[in-house]
C-alpha positions in Angstrom: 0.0 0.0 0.0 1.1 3.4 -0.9 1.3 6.1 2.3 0.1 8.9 0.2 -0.8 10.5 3.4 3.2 10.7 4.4 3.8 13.8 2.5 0.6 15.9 4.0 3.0 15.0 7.6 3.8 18.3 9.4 7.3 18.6 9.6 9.1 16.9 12.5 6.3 14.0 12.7 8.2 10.6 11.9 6.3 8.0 9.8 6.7 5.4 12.3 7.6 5.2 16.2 9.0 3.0 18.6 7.0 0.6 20.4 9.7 -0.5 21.9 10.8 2.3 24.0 8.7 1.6 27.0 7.7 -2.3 27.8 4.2 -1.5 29.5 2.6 1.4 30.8 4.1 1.2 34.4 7.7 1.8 32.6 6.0 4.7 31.0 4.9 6.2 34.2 8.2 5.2 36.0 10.0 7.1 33.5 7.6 10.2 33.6 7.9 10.2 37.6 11.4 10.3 37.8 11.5 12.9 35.1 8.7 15.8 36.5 8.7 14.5 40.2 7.9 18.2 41.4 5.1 19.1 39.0 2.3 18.8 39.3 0.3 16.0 37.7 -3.4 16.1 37.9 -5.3 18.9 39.9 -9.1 19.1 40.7 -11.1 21.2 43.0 -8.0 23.6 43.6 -6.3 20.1 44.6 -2.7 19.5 43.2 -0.9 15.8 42.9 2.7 16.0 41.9 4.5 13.1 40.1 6.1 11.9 43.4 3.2 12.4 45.0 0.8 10.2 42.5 4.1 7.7 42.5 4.1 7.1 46.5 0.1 6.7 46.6 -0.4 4.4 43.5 2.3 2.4 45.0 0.4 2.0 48.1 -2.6 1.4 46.2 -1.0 -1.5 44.4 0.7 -2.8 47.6 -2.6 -3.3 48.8 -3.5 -5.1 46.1 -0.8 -7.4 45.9 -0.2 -7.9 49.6 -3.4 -7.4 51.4 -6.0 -8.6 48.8 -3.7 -11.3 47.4 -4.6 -10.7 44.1 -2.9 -12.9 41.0 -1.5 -10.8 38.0 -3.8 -10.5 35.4 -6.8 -9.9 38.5 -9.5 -7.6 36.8 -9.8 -4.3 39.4 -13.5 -2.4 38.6 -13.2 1.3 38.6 -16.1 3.8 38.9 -16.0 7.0 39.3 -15.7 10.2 37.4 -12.7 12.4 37.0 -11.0 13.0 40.6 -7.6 12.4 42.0 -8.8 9.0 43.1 -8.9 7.5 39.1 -5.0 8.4 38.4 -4.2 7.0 41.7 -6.3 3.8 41.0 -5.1 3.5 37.3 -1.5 3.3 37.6 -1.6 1.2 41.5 -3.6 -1.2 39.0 -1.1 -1.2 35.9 1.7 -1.2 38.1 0.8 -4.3 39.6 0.5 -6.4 36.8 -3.5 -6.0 36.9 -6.5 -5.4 34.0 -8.0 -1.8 34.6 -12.1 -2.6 33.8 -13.2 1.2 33.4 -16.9 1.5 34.4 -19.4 4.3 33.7 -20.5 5.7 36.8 -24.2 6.4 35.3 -24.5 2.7 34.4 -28.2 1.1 35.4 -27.6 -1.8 37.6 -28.2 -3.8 35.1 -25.3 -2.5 32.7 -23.1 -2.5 35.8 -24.0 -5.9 36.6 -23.2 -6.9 32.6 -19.9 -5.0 32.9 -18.4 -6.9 36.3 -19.9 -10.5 35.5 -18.4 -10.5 32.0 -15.3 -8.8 32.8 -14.6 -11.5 35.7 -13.9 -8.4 38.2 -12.2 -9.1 41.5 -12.5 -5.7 42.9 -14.2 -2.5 42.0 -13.2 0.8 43.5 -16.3 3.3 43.1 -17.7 6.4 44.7 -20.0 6.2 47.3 -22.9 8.3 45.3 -23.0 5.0 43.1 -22.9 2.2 45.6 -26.5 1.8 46.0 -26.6 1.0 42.1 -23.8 -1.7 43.1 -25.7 -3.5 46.3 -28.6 -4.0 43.8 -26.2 -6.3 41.6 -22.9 -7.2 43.6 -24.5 -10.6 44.5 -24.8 -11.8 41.0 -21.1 -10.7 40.2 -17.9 -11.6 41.1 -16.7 -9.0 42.8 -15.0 -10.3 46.2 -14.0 -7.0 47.3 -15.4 -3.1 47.3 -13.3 -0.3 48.1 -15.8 2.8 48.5 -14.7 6.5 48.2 -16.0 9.9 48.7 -15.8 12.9 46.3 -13.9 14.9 48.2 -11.2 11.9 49.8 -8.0 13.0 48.7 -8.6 17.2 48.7 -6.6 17.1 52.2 -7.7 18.1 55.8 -10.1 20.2 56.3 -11.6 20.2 52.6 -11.9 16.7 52.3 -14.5 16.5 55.4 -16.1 19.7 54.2 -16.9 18.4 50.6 -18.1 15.1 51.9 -20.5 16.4 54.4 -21.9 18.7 51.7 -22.1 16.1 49.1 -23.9 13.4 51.4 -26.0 16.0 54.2 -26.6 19.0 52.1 -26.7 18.1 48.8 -28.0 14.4 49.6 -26.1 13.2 46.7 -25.8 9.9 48.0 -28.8 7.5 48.0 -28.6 5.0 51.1 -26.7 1.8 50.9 -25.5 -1.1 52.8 -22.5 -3.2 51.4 -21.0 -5.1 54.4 -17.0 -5.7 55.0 -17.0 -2.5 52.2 -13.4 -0.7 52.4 -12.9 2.8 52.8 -10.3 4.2 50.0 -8.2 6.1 52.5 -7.7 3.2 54.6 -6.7 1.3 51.4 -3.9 3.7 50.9 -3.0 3.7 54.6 -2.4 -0.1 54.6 -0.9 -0.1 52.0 1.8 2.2 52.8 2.7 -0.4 55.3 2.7 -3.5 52.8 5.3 -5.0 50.4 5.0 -4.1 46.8 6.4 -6.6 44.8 8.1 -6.0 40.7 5.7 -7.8 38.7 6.8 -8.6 34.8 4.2 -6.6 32.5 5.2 -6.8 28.8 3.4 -5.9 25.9 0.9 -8.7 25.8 -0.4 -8.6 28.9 -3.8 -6.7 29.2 -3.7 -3.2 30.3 -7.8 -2.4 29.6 -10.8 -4.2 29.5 -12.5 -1.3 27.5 -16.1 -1.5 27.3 -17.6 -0.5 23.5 -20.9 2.0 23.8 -22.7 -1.2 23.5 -25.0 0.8 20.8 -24.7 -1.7 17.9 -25.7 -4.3 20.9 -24.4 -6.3 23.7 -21.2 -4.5 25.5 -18.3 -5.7 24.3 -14.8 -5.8 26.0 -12.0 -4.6 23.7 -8.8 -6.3 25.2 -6.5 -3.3 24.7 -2.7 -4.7 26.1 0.1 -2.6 27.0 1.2 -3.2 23.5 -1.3 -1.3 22.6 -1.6 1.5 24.4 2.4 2.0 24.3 2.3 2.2 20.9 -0.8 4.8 21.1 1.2 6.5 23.3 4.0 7.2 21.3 1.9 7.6 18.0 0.1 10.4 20.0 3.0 11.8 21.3 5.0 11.7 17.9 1.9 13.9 16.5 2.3 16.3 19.3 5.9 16.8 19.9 6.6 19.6 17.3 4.1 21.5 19.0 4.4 21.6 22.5 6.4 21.8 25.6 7.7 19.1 27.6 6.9 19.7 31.0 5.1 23.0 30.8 1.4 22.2 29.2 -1.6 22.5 31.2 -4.5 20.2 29.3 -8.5 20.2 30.4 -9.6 17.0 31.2 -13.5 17.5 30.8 -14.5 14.2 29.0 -14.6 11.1 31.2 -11.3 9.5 31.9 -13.4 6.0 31.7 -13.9 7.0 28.1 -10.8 5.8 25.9 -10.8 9.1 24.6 -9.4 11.3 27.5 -7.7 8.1 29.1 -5.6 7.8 25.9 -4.9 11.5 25.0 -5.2 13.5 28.5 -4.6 10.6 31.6 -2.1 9.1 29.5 -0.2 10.8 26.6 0.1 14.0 28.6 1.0 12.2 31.4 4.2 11.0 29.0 4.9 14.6 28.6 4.6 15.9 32.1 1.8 17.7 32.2 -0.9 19.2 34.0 -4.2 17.7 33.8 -7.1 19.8 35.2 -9.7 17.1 35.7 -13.7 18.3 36.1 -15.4 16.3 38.1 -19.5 17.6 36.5 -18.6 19.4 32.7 -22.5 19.3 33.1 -22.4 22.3 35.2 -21.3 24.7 32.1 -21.2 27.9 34.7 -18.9 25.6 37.1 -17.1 24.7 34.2 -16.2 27.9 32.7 -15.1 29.6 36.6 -12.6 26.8 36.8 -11.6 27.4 33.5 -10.9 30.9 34.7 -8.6 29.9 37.0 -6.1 28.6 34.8 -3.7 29.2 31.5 -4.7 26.4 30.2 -3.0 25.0 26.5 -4.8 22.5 25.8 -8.0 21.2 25.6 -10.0 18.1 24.4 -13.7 17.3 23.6 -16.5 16.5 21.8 -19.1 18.5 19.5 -22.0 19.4 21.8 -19.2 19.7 24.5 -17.6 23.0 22.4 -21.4 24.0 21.5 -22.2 24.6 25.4 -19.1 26.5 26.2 -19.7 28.3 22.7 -23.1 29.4 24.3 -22.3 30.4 27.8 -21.8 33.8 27.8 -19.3 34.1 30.0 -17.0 31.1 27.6 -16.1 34.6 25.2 -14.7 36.8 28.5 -11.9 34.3 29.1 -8.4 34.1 28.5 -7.6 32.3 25.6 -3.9 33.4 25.2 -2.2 30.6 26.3 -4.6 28.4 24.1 -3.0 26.0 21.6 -4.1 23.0 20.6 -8.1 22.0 21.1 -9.0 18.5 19.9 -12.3 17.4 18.8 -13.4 13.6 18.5 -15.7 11.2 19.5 -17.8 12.4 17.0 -17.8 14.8 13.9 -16.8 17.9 15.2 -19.6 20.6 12.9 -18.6 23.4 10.7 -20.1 26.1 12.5 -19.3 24.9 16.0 -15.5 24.8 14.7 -15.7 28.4 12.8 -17.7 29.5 16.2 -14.8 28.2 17.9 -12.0 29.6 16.0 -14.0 33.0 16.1 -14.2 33.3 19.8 -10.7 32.0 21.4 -8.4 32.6 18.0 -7.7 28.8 17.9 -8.8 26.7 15.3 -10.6 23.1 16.4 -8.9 20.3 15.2 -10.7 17.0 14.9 -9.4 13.8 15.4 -10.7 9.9 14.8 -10.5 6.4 16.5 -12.0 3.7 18.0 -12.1 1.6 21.7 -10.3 -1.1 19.6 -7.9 1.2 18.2 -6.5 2.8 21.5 -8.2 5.0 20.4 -6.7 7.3 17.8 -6.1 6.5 14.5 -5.9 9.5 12.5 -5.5 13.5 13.4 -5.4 16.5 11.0 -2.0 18.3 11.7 -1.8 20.7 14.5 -0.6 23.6 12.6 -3.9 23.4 10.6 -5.0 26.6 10.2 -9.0 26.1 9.3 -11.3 23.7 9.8 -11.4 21.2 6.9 -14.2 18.8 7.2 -12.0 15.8 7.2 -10.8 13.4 10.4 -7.0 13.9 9.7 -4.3 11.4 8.3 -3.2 8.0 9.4 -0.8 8.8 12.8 2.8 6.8 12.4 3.4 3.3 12.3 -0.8 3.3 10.9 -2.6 2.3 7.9 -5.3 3.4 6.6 -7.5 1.8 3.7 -11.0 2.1 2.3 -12.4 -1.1 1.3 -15.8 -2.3 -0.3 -18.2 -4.8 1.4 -16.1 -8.2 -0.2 -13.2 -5.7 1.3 -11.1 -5.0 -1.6 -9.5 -1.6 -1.5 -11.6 0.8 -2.9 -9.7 3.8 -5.0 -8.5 7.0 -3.9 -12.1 9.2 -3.7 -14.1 6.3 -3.7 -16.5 5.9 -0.6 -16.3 2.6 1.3 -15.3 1.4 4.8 -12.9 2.9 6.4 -10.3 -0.1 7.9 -6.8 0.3 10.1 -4.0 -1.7 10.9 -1.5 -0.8 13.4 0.2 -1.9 16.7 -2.8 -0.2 18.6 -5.2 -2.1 17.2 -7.3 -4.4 20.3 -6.1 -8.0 20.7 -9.8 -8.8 20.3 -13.0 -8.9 22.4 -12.4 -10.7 25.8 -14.1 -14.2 25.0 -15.6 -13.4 22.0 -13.7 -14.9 19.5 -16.8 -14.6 17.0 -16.8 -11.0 17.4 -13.8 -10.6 17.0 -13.4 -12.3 13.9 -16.6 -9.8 12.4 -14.0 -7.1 12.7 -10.6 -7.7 12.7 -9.7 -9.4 9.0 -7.2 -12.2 8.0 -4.8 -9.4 6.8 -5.1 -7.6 10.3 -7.4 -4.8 9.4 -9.6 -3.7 11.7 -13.4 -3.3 10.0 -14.5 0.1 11.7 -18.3 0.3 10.9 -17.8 4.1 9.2 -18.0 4.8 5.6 -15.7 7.2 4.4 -13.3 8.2 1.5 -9.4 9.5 1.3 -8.1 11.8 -0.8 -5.1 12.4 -3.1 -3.3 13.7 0.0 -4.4 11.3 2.2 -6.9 13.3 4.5 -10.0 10.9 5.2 -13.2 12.1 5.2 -16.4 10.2 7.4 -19.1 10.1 5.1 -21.4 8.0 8.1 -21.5 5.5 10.2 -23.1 1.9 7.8 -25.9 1.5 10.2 -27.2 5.1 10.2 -27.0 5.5 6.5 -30.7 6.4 5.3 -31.9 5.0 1.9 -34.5 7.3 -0.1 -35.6 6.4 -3.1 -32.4 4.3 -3.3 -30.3 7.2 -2.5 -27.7 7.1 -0.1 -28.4 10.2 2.4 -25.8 10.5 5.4 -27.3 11.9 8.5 -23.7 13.9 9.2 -24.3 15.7 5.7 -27.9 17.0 7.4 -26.3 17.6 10.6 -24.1 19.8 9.4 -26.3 21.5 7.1 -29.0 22.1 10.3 -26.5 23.2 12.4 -25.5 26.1 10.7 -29.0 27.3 10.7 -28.4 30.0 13.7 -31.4 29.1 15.3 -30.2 25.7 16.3 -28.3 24.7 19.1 -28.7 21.0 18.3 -29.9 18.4 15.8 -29.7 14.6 15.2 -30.9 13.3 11.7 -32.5 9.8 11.2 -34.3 7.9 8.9 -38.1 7.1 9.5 -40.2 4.8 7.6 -42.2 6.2 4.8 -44.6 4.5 2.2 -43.5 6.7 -0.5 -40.0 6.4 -0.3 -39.1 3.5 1.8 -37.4 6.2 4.4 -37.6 9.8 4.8 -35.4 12.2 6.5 -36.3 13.4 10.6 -34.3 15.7 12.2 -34.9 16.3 16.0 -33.8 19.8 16.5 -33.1 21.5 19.7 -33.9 25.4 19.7 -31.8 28.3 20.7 -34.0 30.7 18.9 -37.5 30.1 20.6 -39.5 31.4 17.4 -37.3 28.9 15.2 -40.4 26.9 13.2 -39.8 23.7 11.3 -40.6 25.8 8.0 -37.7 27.8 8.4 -35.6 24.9 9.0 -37.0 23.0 5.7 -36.5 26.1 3.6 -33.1 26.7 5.2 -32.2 22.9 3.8 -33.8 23.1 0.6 -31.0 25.8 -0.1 -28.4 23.8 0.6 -29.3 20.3 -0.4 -30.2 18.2 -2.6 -34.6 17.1 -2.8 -34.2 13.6 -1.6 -32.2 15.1 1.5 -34.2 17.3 2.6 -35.6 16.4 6.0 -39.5 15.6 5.2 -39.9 15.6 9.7 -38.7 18.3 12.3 -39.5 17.6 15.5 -38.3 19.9 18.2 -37.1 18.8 21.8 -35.6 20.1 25.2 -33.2 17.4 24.8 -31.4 14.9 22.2 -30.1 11.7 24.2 -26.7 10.9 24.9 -23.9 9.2 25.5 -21.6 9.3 29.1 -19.2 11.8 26.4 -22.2 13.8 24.9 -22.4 11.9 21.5 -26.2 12.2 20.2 -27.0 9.0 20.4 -29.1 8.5 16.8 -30.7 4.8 17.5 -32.8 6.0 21.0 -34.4 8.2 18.2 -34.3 5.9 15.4 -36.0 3.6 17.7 -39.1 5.9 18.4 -42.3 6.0 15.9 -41.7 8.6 13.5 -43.9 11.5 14.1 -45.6 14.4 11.8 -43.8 17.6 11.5 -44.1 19.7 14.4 -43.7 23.2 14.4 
C-alpha cells in the first residue's frame, strides 16, 4: 500500500515510532515520575498531585493489592467514578501491579453494571460512594469479592476533604442509602498499603492493560482487550503527532471528558502524562457555569472534547470573556466535530478546532489532522505513524483514492480482540489484520479521510444514499439551532424519509424555516421531510447524540 498521506505529515512528525521504547505502561509512568517528580500532575477542585506524590500513593494502592488482597497478576480491578484524584491514583496502582484496569461508567443502570463486572470477571471494584447503591442491587450476582468505597472529596486534604463530603452526602443528599458489608474505605486502602510490600511484577506488551467496554449501541457491550502493547504504541503515536508542537513539561491540558472513556484516558490521563503535564480534571462538565469559573482559573493550553461539548461552552456567555492566550491546541473527537461549532470556535478563542478519529479497539486514535492546521477542513485527519489506513468495499477489496467505502486500520494499537468473544472478534478484525471500523468514508489524493457515516445510520431514499452527518451539518448552521440529530423514518413513499430532532436556541425557530433553510443547501431527496423539536437529544456518558434512542421511536408528523 502506498502512504500517500506521508507527505501531508507536518514537519518533525516521523512515519513510524518506537513501540519498543517503553515495555508496558508502568515503565512509562516510571520514567515520567522520575522525570517531572515536582510538578504537578493532575489537579481538581483547587487540589494538586505532583509526580512523586501520584508515584508514592499508587504504589500504596497497588501494595494493597498485591499484599493485602492477594490478588494474582492479570486480576480484573472495577473502577467507577468520574474524574477526581482517586482515578490516576487507582489506574496506575492497577497497571503497576500487573493487573486489568475494567473502566466502568459511573451512570450505568444496575443492570449495565451488573453486565460490565460478571463479563469482565472483576475481583475488585473501587467506586464512589454516590454510586454504591446502584452496586448493592447487583454485587451478589457478580464476582466482585472486594469493594473499596470513596468519597468525592477523599484525597482534597484536611479540612476540605470532610467539608466536601458532608456537603455532598447532608446538604446536597447526593448519596442514596446503601448497605455493602465488609465495604473498604479508600483512605484506609492507601493507609495499609503504605505499610505492605509491593512486589516488581513482569508486565510486557501482551499482557492486558484495559478491559475497554464498546458504547454497547450496535448491541451487547463488548470488551476490547487493549494490552500494553497497545496502548504503548498509542502512546508514542500520539505523542509523535504532538511533539513539534508543545512543551515538555510546561502544558496545562483540560480534562472534561470522562477519563473511563478511551478518549481522555488515551490523550489527557495518559499521553500527557508521558509529557509531564498538568491535567485539570472536572469532576460535572455538566455544570457549564462551574465549568467555565474553573476554567478561569487557569492558562490552560490544551483542551480536548466532543461537539456538543464545544457547542455549550460556545453558548455560555461568560465562555467569550476568558483568557484564551495561552490556548493551543483544542482536539475534537468522539464524533464529527460541525462546521459552524468549529468556525464559532475559532472566532471566539483565536484557535482553530482540530478534529481527530478512532475507536475503543484502536487505543483510540487513528488519524489526526495536523496541529498547525489553520482552518477547519471537514475531514478526520491522516493516518498517525506506524498506521494504515485503507477504504475497502463490502467483499473488502480496496476501494480507490475518492471512492466511498469502509474505512479499515492496521496498526500496533489495534485491540487484541473482544475478551471471550472470539466470533466477534473475527466480524472485525480481518485475516490481513485490518480492523473493519463500521464508518464509511473516503481519502483523498493527500491522504486526509473524510467520514461520510456510520453503515448503520446511512438512510436510503428512493435508493439514494443520504448521510445523517451531511444533514447535521447543514441544520447546524442554521443560527437558530443549538442542536440536531438526523434519522431515517419509515415512509410509504419512499421507503425512508429524513427526521431531524432539532433542539432550539431561537425560541421562534419553526420547522418551516428549517426546511427552507435545507432546501437551499441540499439536494430534494435530503431534505428532512420531519422536524420535531425537543428540550433534549439523548446521549452518551461523552455527549455523543446517540441516533438509535431516536431511530427507535415512531416517527412522528412535522411539528412546528
Amino acid at each position: 500500500m502506498d502512504k500517500i498521506w506521508l507527505k501531508s505529515y507536518p514537519p518533525g512528525v516521523p512515519a513510524e515510532v518506537d513501540i519498543n521504547e517503553f515495555k508496558s505502561v508502568g515503565q512509562m509512568f516510571e520514567k515520567s515520575v522520575r522525570t517531572y517528580g515536582p510538578r504537578t500532575a493532575y489537579i481538581n477542585m483547587d487540589k494538586g498531585l505532583t509526580y512523586s506524590e501520584l508515584d508514592g500513593l499508587s504504589r500504596d494502592f497497588a501494595a494493597y493489592l498485591q499484599s493485602v488482597l492477594g490478588l494474582p497478576k492479570g486480576a480484573r480491578v472495577a473502577i467507577m467514578m468520574p474524574n477526581l484524584l482517586q482515578y490516576p491514583v487507582c489506574v496506575y496502582g492497577v497497571l503497576c501491579a500487573g493487573y486489568t484496569v475494567v473502566n466502568c461508567n459511573p451512570l450505568y443502570t444496575p443492570r449495565e453494571l451488573e453486565h460490565q463486572l460478571k463479563d469482565s470477571g472483576a475481583e475488585v471494584i473501587v467506586i464512589v460512594e454516590n454510586f454504591a447503591h446502584v452496586l448493592q442491587e447487583v454485587l451478589h450476582n457478580t464476582p466482585v469479592k472486594h469493594v473499596i468505597v470513596t468519597g468525592l472529596g477523599d484525597m482534597l486534604g484536611f479540612p476540605k476533604s470532610m467539608i466536601v463530603n458532608f456537603v455532598v452526602k447532608h446538604v446536597k443528599k447526593m448519596v442514596p442509602a446503601w448497605n455493602i458489608p465488609n465495604a473498604l474505605r479508600f483512605n484506609d486502602v492507601l493507609a495499609r498499603g503504605s505499610r505492605s510490600e509491593l512486589r516488581p511484577v513482569e508486565v510486557t506488551h501482551d499482557d492486558i492493560a484495559f478491559l475497554q467496554y464498546t458504547g454497547g449501541t450496535t448491541g451487547v457491550s463488548k470488551g476490547a482487550m487493549l494490552t500494553h502493547g497497545n496502548i504503548v504504541a498509542n502512546l508514542q503515536q500520539a505523542h509523535a503527532w504532538l511533539k513539534p508542537f508543545l512543551s515538555e513539561g510546561g502544558e496545562i491540558i483540560v480534562t472534561a471528558l470522562p477519563l473511563y472513556h478511551i478518549f481522555a484516558l488515551t490523550a489527557n490521563c495518559l499521553t500527557f502524562f508521558k509529557i509531564g503535564a498538568t491535567n485539570l480534571l472536572i469532576t460535572n462538565p455538566r455544570d457549564i457555569p462551574g465549568f467555565v469559573k474553573e476554567l478561569g482559573k487557569y492558562k490552560f493550553t490544551t483542551l480536548t472534547g466532543v461537539n456538543t461539548l464545544f457547542n455549550a461552552l460556545l453558548n455560555d456567555p461568560n465562555f467569550a470573556k476568558l483568557d484564551f492566550s495561552s490556548l493551543r491546541i483544542t482536539l475534537g473527537g468522539g464524533m464529527a466535530v460541525q462546521k459552524a461549532v468549529a468556525e464559532r470556535w475559532k472566532q471566539v478563542t483565536g484557535t482553530p478546532l482540530i478534529e481527530a478519529y478512532g475507536l475503543t479497539e484502536t487505543s483510540p486514535a487513528a488519524t489526526i489532522n495536523p496541529l498547525d492546521l489553520k482552518e477547519y477542513n471537514g475531514s478526520i485527519g491522516l493516518p498517525v505513524p506506524s498506521t494504515e489506513i485503507a477504504i475497502r468495499d463490502e467483499e473488502g477489496h480496496d476501494l480507490p483514492i475518492g471512492e466511498a467505502g469502509e474505512i479499515c486500520i492496521r496498526g500496533p494499537q489495534v485491540m487484541k480482540g473482544y475478551y471471550n468473544r472470539p466470533e466477534e472478534t473475527a466480524k472485525v478484525i480481518m485475516a490481513d489484520g485490518f480492523l473493519r471500523t463500521g464508518d464509511v468514508g473516503v481519502m483523498d489524493e493527500k491522504g486526509f479521510v473524510r467520514i461520510v457515516d456510520r453503515k448503520k445510520d446511512m438512510i436510503l431514499v428512493s435508493g439514494f444514499n443520504v448521510y445523517p452527518n451531511e444533514i447535521e451539518a447543514v441544520v447546524a448552521m442554521h443560527p437558530g439551532v443549538l442542536e440536531v440529530a438526523a434519522v431515517g423514518v419509515p415512509d410509504e413513499k419512499s421507503g425512508e424519509a429524513v427526521k431531524i430532532f432539532v433542539v432550539k436556541k431561537d425560541p421562534n425557530l419553526t420547522a418551516e424555516a428549517l426546511i427552507a433553510h435545507c432546501k437551499e443547501n441540499l439536494t430534494g431527496y435530503k431534505v428532512p421531510k420531519l422536524v420535531e423539536f425537543r428540550t433534549e437529544l439523548p446521549k452518551t456518558n461523552v455527549g455523543k447524540i446517540l441516533r438509535r434512542a431516536l431511530r427507535d421511536e415512531q416517527p412522528q408528523k412535522v411539528a412546528a
